[in-house]
C-alpha positions as CSV (number, residue, x, y, z in Angstrom):
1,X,32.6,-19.5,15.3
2,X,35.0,-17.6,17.8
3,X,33.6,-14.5,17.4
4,X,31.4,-13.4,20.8
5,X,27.7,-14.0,20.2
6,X,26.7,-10.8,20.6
7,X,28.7,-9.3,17.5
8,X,28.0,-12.4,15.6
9,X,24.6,-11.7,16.2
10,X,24.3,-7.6,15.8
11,X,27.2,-7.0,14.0
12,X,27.4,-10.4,11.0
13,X,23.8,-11.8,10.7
14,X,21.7,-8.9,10.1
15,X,23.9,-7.9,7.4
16,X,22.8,-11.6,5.7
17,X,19.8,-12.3,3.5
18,X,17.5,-15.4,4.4
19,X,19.0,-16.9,1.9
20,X,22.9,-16.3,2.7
21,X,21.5,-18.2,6.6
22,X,20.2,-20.8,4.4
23,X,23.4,-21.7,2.4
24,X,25.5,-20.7,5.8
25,X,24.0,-24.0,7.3
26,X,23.8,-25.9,4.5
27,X,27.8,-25.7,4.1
28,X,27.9,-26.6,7.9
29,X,25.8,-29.4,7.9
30,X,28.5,-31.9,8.4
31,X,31.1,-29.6,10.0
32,X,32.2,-30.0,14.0
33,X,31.0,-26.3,14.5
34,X,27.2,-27.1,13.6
35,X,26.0,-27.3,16.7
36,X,27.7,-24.0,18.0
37,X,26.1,-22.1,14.5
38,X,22.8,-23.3,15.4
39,X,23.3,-21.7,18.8
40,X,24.6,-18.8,18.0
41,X,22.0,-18.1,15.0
42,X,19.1,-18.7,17.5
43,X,16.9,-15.9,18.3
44,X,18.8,-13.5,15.1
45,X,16.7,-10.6,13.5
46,X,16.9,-10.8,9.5
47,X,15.5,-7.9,8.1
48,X,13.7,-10.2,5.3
49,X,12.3,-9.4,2.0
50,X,9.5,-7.0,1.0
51,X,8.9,-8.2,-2.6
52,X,9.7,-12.0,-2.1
53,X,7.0,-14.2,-0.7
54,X,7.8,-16.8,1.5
55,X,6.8,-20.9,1.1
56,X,5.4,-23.1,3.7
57,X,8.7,-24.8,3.9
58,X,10.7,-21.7,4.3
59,X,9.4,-20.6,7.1
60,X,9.0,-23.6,9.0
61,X,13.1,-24.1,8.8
62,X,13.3,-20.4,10.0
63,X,10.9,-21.5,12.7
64,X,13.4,-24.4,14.0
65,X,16.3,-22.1,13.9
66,X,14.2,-19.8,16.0
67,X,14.9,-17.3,13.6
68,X,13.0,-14.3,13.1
69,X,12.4,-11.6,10.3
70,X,11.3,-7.5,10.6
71,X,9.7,-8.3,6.8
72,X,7.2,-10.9,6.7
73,X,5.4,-12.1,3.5
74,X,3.6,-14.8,3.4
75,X,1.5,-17.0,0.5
76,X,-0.8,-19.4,1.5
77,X,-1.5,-21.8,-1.4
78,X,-1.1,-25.1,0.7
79,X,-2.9,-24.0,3.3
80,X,-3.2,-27.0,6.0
81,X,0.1,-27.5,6.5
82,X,1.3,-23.8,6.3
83,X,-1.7,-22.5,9.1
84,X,-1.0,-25.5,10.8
85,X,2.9,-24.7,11.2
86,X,2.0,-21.3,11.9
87,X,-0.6,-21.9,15.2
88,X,1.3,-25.1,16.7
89,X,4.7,-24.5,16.0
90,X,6.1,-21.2,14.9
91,X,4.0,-18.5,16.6
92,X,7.5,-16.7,18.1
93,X,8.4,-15.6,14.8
94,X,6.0,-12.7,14.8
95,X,7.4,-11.3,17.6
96,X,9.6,-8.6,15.8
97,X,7.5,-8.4,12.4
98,X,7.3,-4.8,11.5
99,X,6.0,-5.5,8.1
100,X,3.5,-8.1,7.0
101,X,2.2,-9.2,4.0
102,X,-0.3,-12.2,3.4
103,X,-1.3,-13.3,0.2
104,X,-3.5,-15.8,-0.9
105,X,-6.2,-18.1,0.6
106,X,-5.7,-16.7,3.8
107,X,-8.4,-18.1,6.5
108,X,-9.8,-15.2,8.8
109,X,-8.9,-17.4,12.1
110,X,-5.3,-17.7,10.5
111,X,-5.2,-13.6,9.6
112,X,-6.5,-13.2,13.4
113,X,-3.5,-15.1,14.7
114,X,-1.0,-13.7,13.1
115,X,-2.1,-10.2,13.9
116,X,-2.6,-10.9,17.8
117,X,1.0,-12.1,17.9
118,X,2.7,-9.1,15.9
119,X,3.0,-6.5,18.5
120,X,5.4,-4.5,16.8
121,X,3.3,-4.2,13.2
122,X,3.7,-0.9,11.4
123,X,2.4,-2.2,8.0
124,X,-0.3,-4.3,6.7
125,X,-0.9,-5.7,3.0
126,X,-3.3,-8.5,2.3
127,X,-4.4,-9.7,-1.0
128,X,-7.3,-12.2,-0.8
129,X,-7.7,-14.8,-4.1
130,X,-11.2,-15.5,-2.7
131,X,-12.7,-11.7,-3.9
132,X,-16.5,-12.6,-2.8
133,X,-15.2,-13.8,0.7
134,X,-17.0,-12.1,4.0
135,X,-13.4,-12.8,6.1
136,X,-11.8,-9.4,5.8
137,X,-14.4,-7.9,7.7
138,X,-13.7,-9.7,10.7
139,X,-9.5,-9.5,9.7
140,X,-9.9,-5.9,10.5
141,X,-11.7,-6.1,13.9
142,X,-8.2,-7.9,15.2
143,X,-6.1,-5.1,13.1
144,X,-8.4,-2.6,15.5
145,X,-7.7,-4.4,18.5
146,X,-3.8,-5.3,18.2
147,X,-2.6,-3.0,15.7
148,X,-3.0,0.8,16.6
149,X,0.5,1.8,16.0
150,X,0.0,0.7,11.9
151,X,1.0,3.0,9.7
152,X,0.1,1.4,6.6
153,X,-2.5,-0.8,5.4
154,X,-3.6,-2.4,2.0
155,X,-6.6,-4.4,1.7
156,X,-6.8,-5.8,-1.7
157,X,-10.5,-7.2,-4.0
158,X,-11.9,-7.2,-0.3
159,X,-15.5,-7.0,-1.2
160,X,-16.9,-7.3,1.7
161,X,-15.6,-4.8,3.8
162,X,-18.1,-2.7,5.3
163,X,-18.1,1.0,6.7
164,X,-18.3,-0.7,10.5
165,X,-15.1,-2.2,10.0
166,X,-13.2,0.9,8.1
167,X,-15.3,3.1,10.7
168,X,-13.4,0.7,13.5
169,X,-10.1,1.1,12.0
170,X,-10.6,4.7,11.8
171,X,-10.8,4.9,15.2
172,X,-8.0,2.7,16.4
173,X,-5.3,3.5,14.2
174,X,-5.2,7.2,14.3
175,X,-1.2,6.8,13.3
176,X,-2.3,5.6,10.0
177,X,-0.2,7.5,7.1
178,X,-1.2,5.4,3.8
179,X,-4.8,3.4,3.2
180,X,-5.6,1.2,0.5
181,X,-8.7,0.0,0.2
182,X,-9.3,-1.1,-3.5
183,X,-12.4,-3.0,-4.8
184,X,-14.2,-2.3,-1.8
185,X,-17.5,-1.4,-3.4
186,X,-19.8,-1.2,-0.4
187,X,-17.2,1.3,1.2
188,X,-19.1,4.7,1.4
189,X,-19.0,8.1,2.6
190,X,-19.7,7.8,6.3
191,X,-16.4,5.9,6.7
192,X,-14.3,7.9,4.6
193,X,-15.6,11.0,6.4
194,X,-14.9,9.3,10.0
195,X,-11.2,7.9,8.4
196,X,-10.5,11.9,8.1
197,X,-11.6,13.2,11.0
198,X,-9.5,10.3,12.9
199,X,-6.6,9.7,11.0
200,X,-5.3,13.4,10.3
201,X,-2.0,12.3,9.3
202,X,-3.0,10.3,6.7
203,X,-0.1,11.0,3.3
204,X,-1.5,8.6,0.8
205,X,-5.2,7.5,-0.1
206,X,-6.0,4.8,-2.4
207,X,-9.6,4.1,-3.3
208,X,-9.7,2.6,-6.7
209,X,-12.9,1.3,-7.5
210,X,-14.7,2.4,-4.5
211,X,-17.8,3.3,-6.6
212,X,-19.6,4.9,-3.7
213,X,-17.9,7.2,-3.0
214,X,-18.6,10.6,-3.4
215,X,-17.1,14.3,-3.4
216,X,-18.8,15.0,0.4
217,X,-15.7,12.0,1.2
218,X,-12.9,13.8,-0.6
219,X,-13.7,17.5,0.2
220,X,-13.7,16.0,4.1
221,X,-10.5,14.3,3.2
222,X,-8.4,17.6,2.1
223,X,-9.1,19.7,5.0
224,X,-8.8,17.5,8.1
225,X,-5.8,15.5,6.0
226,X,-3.6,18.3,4.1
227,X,-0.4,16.4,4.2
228,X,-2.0,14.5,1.7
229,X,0.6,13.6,-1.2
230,X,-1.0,10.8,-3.2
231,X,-4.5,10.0,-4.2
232,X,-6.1,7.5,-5.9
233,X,-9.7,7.7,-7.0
234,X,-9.3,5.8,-10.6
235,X,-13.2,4.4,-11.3
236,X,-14.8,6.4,-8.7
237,X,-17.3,7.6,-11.0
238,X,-19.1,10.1,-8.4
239,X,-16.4,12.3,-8.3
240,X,-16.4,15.6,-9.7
241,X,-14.5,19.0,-9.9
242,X,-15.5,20.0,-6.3
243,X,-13.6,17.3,-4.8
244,X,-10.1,18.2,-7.2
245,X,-11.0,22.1,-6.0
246,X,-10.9,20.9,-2.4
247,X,-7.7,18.8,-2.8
248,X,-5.8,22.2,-4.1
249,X,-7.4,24.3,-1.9
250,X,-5.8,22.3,1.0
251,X,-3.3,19.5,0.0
252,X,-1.0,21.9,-1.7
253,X,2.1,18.9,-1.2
254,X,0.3,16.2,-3.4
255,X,2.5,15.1,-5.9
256,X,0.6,12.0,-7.3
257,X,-3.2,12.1,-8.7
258,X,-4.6,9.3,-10.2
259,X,-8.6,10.1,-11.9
260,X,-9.1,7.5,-14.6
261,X,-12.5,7.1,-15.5
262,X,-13.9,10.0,-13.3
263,X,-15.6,11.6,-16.2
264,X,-17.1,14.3,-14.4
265,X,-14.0,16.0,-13.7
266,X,-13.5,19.3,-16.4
267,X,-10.5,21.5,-16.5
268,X,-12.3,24.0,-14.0
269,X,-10.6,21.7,-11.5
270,X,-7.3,20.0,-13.8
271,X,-6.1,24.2,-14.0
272,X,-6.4,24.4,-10.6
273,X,-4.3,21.7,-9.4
274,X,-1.7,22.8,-12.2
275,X,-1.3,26.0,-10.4
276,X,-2.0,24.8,-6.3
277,X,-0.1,21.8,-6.4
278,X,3.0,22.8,-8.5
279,X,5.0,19.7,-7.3
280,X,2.5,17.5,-9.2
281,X,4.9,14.7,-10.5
282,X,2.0,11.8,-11.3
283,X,-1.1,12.5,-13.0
284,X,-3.8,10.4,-14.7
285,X,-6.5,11.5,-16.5
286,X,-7.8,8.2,-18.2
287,X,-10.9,8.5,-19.7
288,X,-11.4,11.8,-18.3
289,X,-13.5,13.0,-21.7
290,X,-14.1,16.7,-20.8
291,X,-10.5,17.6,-20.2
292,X,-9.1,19.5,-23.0
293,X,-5.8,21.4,-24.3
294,X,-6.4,23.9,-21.5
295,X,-6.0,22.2,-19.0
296,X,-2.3,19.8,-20.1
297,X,-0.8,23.3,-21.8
298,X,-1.5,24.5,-18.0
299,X,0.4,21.5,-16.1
300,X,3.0,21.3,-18.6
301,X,3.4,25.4,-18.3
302,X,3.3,24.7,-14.1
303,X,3.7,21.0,-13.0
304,X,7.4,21.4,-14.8
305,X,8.9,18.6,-12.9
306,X,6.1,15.5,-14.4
307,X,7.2,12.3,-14.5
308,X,4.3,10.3,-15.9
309,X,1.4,11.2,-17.5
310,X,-1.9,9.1,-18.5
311,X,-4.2,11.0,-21.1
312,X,-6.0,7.8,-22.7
313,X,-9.2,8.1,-24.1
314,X,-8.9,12.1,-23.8
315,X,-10.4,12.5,-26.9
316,X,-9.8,16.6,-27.1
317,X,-6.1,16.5,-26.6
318,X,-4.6,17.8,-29.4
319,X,-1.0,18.2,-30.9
320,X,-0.8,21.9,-29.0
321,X,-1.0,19.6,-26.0
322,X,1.9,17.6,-26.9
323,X,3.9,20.3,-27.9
324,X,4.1,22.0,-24.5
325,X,4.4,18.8,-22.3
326,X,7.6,18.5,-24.7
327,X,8.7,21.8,-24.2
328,X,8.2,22.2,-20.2
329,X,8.7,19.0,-18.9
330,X,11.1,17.4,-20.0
331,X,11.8,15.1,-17.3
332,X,8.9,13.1,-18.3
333,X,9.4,9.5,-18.4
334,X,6.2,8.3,-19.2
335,X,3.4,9.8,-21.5
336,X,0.0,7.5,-22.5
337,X,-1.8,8.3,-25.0
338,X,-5.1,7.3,-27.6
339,X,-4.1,4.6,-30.4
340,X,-5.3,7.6,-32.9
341,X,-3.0,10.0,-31.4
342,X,0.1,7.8,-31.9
């Protein structure tokens, strides 16, 4: 307790989980100096956890303490008392939250809220339980509005996002390195094609079960985005080899692919990415039925530094397919394939 605030505070606390601040207090509950911890741990800046969601109760002793966190993850499961906390109470603990996830039954005026007082966000993840809810849509008009130096955002089973809102983010968040955007089924070209003409720097594009989309989005994608390094287009059942063609023409730095179920794609395309994009280290081909030995002897022979590999349900793989993966790459760590192959 002798040490000057301003060390204790920059130099001791940030160093401490939320947990360590917890059990901190705790053991001084009863001691002489409580009053002078409680002081001196006002207004600190944890750096929080990424991977550990936060309860209702949690935050609201955080919130007395008036202390506040640079990682944010919430999950709503009693929801009246944890959005209540968070409107009447608590608001100044957004002010330094870089990184903020919400999980849960999240209310759209709640998700609004929290966004307007997060000036500092640089990443977004939400995961809605309620899948058929119409919320999102209006979540991301607020991420428009106070958000535009995001740099990620992940939008999880949001069903109801439309192209207006993607089209709005597009336009606002032009900083924006990584999207994810799975489940959104009514998602369609004109928003992907806006996304890339606004958001040039984008690095990592998931679209997972975005069954709209088509290759006219992912050729548009390569060339306005070529720093592109992971892309995710598992289910997207529209896409075909001139998309993959486009992505090697242009995004020669991608290092992780993911195709599963995209059974249009052939190894016209697979070859090509095997000698374009040479630093390939993630690739999955699930389900892709017209890939053959050809194309896997060819990213074994090239892709020599693959770490995982997914070639389920390619029924013409055969044992000369094998054979070279187990040759060149022999830093794989992961290799999927068909019961009858194994």
């Amino acid at each position: 307790m002798m040490l000057p605030d301003d060390m204790f505070k920059q130099d001791l606390l940030p160093y401490l989980t939320v947990h360590d601040i917890v059990k901190l207090d705790e053991a001084c509950m009863n001691h002489i100096y409580r009053s002078q911890l409680l002081n001196k741990i006002n207004g600190v800046i944890l750096l929080g956890y990424k991977d550990i969601y936060m309860k209702a109760s949690l935050f609201k002793w955080l919130g007395m303490r008036r202390i506040n966190l640079i990682n944010m993850d919430l999950l709503f499961k009693d929801e009246d008392s944890f959005s209540s906390s968070i409107e009447n109470d608590y608001v100044d603990q957004f002010r330094y939250t870089q990184y903020l996830v919400m999980r849960g039954s999240v209310r759209d005026d709640i998700a609004m809220f929290i966004i307007s007082h997060c000036p500092f966000l640089l990443s977004i993840d939400i995961s809605y339980d309620d899948i058929s809810s119409s919320y999102p849509q209006v979540t991301l008009q607020s991420i428009a509005e106070h958000c535009t130096g995001l740099q990620s955002l992940s939008l999880n089973t949001c069903h109801e996002i439309t192209d207006t809102g993607l089209m709005s983010i597009s336009k606002h968040l032009t900083n924006l390195e990584s999207l994810k955007i799975n489940y959104c089924r009514r998602i369609t070209d004109a928003s992907i094609i806006t996304l890339s003409t606004h958001c040039t720097g984008l690095q990592s594009l998931n679209l997972d079960r975005c069954h709209q989309i088509t290759d006219a989005s992912i050729i548009s994608i390569s060339t306005h985005c070529t720093g592109l390094q992971l892309l995710n287009l598992d289910h997207c059942h529209q896409i075909a080899d001139a998309s993959i063609i486009s992505i090697c023409t242009h995004c020669s730095g991608l290092h992780s692919l993911y195709l599963a179920n995209c059974r249009q794609i052939t190894d016209a395309s697979i070859i090509l990415i095997s000698t374009h994009c040479t630093g390939l280290r993630i690739l999955g081909l699930h389900g892709c039925n017209h890939v053959t030995d050809a194309s896997i002897i060819s990213i074994s022979t090239y892709c020599t530094g693959l770490q995982s590999l997914d070639l389920w349900n390619c029924y013409q793989i055969t044992d000369a397919s094998i054979i070279s993966i187990s040759t060149y790459c022999t830093g794989l760590q992961e290799l999927l394939l068909s019961d009858y192959r194994c």
